[in-house]
C-alpha positions as CSV (number, residue, x, y, z in Angstrom):
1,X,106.8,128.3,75.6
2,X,108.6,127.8,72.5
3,X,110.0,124.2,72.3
4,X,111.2,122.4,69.6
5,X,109.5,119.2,68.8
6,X,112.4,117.4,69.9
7,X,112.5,118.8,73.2
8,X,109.2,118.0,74.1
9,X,109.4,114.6,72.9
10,X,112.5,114.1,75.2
11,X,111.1,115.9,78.4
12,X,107.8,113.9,77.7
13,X,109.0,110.6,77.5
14,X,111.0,111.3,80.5
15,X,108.2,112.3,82.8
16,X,106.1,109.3,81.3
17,X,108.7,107.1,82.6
18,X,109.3,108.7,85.9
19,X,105.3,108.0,86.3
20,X,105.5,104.1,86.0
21,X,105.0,102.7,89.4
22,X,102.0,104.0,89.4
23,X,100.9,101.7,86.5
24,X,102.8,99.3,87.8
25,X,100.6,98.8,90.8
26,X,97.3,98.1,89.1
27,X,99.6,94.9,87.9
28,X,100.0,93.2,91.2
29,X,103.4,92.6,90.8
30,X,106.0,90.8,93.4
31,X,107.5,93.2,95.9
32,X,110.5,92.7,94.0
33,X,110.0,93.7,90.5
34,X,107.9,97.0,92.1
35,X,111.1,98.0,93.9
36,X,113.1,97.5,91.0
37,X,110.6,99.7,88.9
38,X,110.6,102.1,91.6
39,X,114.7,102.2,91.1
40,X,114.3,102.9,87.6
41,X,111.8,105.7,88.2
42,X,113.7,107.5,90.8
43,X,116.7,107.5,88.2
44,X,114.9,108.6,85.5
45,X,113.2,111.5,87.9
46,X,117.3,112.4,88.5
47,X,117.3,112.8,84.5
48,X,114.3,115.0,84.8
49,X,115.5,116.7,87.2
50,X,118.9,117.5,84.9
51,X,116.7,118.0,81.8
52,X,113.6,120.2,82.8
53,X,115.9,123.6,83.6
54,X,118.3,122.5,80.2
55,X,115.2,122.2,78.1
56,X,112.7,125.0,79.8
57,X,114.3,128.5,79.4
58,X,111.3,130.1,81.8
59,X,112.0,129.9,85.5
60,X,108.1,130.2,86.1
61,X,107.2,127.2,84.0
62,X,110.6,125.1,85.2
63,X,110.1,125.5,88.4
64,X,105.7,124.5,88.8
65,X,107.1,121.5,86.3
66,X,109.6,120.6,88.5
67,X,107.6,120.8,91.9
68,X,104.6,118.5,90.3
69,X,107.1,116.2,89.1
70,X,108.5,116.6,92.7
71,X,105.6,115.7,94.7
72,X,104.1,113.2,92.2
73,X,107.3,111.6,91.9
74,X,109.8,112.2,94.5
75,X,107.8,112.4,97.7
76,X,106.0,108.9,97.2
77,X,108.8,107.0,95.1
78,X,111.2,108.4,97.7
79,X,108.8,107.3,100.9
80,X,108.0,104.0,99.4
81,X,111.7,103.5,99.0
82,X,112.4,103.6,102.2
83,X,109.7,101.9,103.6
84,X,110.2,98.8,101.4
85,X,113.9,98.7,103.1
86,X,113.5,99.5,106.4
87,X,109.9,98.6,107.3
88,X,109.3,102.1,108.9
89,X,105.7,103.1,107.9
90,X,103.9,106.6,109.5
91,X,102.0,103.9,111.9
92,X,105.5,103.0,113.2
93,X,106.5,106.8,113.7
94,X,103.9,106.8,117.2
95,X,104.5,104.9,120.5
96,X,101.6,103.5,122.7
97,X,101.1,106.8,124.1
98,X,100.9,108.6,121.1
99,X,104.4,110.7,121.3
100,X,106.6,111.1,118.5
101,X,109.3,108.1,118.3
102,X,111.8,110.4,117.0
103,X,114.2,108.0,116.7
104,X,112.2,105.7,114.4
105,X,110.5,109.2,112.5
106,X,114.6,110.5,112.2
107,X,115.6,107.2,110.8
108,X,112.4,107.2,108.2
109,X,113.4,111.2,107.3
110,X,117.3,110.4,107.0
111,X,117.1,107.7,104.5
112,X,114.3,109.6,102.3
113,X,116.4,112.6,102.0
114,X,119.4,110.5,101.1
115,X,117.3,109.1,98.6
116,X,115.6,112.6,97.2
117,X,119.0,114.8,97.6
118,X,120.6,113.4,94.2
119,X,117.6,115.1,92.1
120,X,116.9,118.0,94.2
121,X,120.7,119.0,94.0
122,X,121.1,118.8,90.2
123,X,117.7,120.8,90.0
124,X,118.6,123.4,91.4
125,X,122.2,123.5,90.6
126,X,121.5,123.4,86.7
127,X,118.8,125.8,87.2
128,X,121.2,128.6,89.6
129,X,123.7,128.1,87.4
130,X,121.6,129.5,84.0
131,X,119.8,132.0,85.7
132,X,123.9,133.3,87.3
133,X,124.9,132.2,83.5
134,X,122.5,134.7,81.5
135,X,123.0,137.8,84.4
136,X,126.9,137.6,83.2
137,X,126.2,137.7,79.8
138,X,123.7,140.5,79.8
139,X,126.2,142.5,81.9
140,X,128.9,141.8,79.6
């Protein structure tokens, strides 16, 4: 993997950023100011998104980079998201009896993918479109 220094710096500053809550929890913030952080990670995890396939020409490498920044990033900023505005926690996704609330465990699923789509949809759009983009040009 080739990269200019440039490119790294960019795509390195980018996933530093998108990793901030997770300092920002040792500092015992107000529930306010971690949300707002958590906004500003999940946007800059939407940049990452857009600039891991534009920067990584290897599908291999974009794709593991992708799916760590994914699960380290998108899974809990997304889930911690939604629990800070609807209250729904995994505890809450269980009646007495130990069933499946499904309407509560819906509700929880419904606003996390709302939240997660935005990223997951320029990821792999960007990264379709190259691959599609560089079989034309080799057929041409």
């Amino acid at each position: 993997m080739n990269l200019p220094k440039i490119q790294r710096l960019f795509l390195l500053v980018l996933i530093s950023i998108t990793f901030i809550p997770y300092v920002a929890t040792f500092m015992r913030l107000g529930e306010s100011s971690l949300f707002s952080i958590e906004i500003v990670a999940l946007v800059f995890w939407y940049m990452t998104s857009l600039a891991i396939p534009l920067v990584i020409k290897e599908v291999d490498t974009t794709l593991v980079l992708w799916c760590f920044t994914f699960v380290l990033v998108g899974i809990v900023i997304g889930s911690d998201m939604v629990y800070r505005m609807t209250s729904i926690d995994p505890a809450r996704w269980y009646d007495d009896f130990g069933r499946l609330n499904s309407h509560v465990y819906y509700s929880f699923i419904y606003h996390w993918v709302f939240i997660i789509a935005p990223g997951c949809i320029l990821f792999i759009t960007i990264l379709l479109f190259q691959r599609f983009s560089g079989k034309l040009k080799e057929e041409s």
